[in-house]
N, C-alpha and C positions, 0 to 999 in steps of 0.2 A: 555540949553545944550541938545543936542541929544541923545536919548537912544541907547547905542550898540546893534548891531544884536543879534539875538540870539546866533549863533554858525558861526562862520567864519575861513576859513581857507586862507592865502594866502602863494601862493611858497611854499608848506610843504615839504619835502624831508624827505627819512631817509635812512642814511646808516649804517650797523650794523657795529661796532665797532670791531668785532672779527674776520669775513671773508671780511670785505671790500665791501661787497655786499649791492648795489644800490639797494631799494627794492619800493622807494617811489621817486617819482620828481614832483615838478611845481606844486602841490596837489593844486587848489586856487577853494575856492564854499561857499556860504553861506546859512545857514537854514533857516529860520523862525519860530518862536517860534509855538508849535499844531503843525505841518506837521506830516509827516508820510513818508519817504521817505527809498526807496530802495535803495541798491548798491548792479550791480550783474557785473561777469564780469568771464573768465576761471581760474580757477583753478591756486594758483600760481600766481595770478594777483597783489597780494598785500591786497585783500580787508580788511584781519581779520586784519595785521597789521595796515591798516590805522584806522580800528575803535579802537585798543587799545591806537595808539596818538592820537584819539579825546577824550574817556577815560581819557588821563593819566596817562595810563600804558606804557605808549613807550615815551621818547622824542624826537621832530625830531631833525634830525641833520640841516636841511636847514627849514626856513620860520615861521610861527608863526601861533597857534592856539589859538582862543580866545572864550571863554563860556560868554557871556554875558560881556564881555571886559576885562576879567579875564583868566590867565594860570589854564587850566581844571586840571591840576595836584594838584594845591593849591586853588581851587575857591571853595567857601563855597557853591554855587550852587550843590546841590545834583544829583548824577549821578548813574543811575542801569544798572548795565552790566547781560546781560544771555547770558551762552554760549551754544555751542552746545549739552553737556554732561551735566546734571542737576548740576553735584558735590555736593549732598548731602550728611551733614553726617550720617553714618546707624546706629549711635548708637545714634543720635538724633531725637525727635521727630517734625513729622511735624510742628509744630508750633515753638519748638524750632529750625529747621531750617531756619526757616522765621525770627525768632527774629535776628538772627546771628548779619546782622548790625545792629541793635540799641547799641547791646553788644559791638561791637567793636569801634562805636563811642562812648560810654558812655565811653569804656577803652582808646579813644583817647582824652578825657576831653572835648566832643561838646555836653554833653547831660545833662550836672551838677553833682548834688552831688549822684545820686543814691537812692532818698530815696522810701517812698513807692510811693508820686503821678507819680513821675516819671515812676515806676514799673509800677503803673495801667495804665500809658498813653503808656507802652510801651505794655501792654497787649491787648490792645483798637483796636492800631496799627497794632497788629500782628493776631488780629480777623478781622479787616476791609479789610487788604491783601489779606486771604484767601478767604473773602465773595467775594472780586473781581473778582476769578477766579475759584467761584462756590467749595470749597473744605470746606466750616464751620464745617461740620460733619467729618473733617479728621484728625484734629490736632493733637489726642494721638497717631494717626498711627505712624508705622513707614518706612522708604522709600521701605525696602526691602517686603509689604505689598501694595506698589501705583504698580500701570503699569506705563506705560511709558508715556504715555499722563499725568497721573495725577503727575507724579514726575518733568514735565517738566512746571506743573501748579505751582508747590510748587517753583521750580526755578524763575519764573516768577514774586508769590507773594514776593518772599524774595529780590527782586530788587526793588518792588515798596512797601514795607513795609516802607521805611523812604523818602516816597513821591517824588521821584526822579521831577525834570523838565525835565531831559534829559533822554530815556531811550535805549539802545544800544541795538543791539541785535546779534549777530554773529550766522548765521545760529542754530536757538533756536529748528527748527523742524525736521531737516537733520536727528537724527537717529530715527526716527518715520517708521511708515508705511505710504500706501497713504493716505488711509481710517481715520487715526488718525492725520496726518498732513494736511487734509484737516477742521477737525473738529476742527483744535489749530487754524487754521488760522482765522477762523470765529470767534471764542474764543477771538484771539487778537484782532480784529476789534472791540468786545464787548466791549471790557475794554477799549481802546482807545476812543473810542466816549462815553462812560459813567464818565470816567475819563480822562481827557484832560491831553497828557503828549506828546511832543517831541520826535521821533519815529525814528531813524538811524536803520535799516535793513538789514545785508548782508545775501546774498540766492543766491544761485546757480539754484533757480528754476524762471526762466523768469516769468511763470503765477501766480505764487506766489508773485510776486511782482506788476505786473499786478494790479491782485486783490486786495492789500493791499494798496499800495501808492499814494497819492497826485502825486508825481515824482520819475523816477525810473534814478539814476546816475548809468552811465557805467565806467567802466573802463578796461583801455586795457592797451598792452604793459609793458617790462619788463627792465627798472622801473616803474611801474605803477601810471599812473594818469588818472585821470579823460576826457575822450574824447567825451562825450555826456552826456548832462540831459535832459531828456523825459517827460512831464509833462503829465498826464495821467489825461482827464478832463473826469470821467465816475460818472456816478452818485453814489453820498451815503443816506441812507445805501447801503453796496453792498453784495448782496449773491455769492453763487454758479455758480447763475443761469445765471449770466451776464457773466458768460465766453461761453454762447451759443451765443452771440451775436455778429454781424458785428464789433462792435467799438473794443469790447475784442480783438476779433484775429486780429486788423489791429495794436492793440497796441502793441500783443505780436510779432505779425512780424516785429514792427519795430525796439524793442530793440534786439532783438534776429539778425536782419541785420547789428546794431551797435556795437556787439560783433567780434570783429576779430579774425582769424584764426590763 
C-alpha cells in the first residue's frame, strides 16, 4: 500500500454561506512532508482563508482536503495555527499560555485520565516549547510584561507545545517592526531546522518568504487560486545576508512579477 502525501489539496473551493461570496476556486497543490513553504499573494486574495480550510477551521464548499489521507478537521494528525495577533491570555501566565492546548485536549478526552504523570509530561512539554524559542527564563511573566517579539515567541511555542506535524502560520510577524520582524524570521528558520515540522506560511512580504521557503505559492485572482509555485533553490542555513545576493533578488523578482495587478 502507498503512503498518502502529506497534505494535498484537489478542486478546493469555498463559498461563504451567508453572502454567496466566491472566495476560493480549483484550490489543487500538494506538500511534502519538512517543506517550508510560503503563500503570498494581494491583499483579499483569499490567502488566510485558504490556510483556515487546510486547518479545519473553514469547510470548503467544492473539492477535498486531505492531512496525511485524513479530513484535517477530524485527523488525529496534530496541527498549530499562529496568527497574526499573539491572542494571549493577560491574566495567564506565560507558561500557562503555552499549556492552553494540552488543557483543552486533555478537556477533549485525547490526553487520558489527568493524573499526575500526565501533569508532569504536560509540564516537560510546555518547558521544552519555550526552550524552542529561547524564552526558559519567561514563564511566571505575564503577556502584558513580553514586547512584542517575545509575545509572538510565546504564540509560537503554544502552537508547537503539543508537537504539531503541520504548522500554519498566517502572517505571525505583520504587526511587528522591521527591525523585529526580521529577527522572528531568523528565529523561525532556527526552530524549523532544529525541529523538523511542516511549514504553510502566508506573508504579504515577498523577501520574507524568499528567505524562509523551500517554495513560495502565488496566488492571484478573485476567487482565488493558486497560479504559480516558485521553488526557491538557495542554499541552507540561510541568513540575512543572502538577500545581498544575485540569486535573492532574481527570486524575489520573479514572485513579485507573478503577482498580478
Amino acid at each position: 500500500m502507498s503512503t498518502p502525501e502529506f497534505l494535498s489539496l484537489h478542486d478546493v473551493g469555498l463559498t461563504f454561506a451567508d453572502t454567496g461570496e466566491e472566495v476560493l476556486s480549483g484550490v489543487t497543490l500538494s506538500i511534502r512532508a519538512g517543506a517550508f513553504v510560503a503563500l503570498v499573494g494581494r491583499s483579499g486574495v483569499g490567502k488566510s482563508t485558504l490556510l483556515r480550510v487546510i486547518g479545519g477551521l473553514l469547510r470548503p464548499t467544492a473539492g477535498v482536503v486531505r492531512l496525511l489521507g485524513g479530513d484535517p478537521a477530524v485527523s488525529p494528525t496534530p496541527i498549530g495555527i499562529v496568527f497574526q495577533r499573539d491572542n494571549l491570555m493577560p491574566w495567564r501566565t506565560v507558561a500557562e499560555n503555552v499549556r492552553l492546548p494540552l488543557e483543552m485536549s486533555r478537556g477533549a478526552g485525547e490526553q487520558g485520565s489527568g493524573g499526575a504523570g500526565e501533569l508532569m509530561d504536560g509540564a516537560a512539554r510546555v518547558a521544552e516549547a519555550l526552550a524552542m524559542v529561547g524564552l526558559s527564563d519567561q514563564g511566571d511573566s505575564y503577556p502584558a510584561q513580553l514586547s512584542g517579539g517575545m509575545a509572538q515567541r510565546v504564540a509560537i511555542a503554544r502552537a508547537l507545545v503539543h508537537r504539531p506535524e503541520l504548522l500554519l502560520l498566517d502572517e505571525p510577524f505583520g504587526a511587528l517592526d522591521a527591525l523585529t520582524r526580521e529577527h522572528m524570521a531568523q528565529e523561525l528558520l532556527g526552530i524549523w531546522q532544529a525541529h523538523p515540522v511542516t511549514v504553510l506560511m502566508v506573508t504579504h512580504s515577498i523577501a520574507e518568504a524568499v528567505l524562509l521557503a523551500d517554495e513560495v505559492l502565488v496566488m492571484n485572482d478573485r476567487p482565488g487560486r493558486i497560479t504559480e509555485r516558485i521553488a526557491i533553490d538557495l542554499p541552507r542555513p540561510r541568513a540575512l545576508e543572502i538577500e545581498a545576493t544575485v540569486a535573492y533578488q532574481e527570486y524575489v523578482a520573479r514572485v513579485r512579477a507573478a503577482i498580478r495587478e
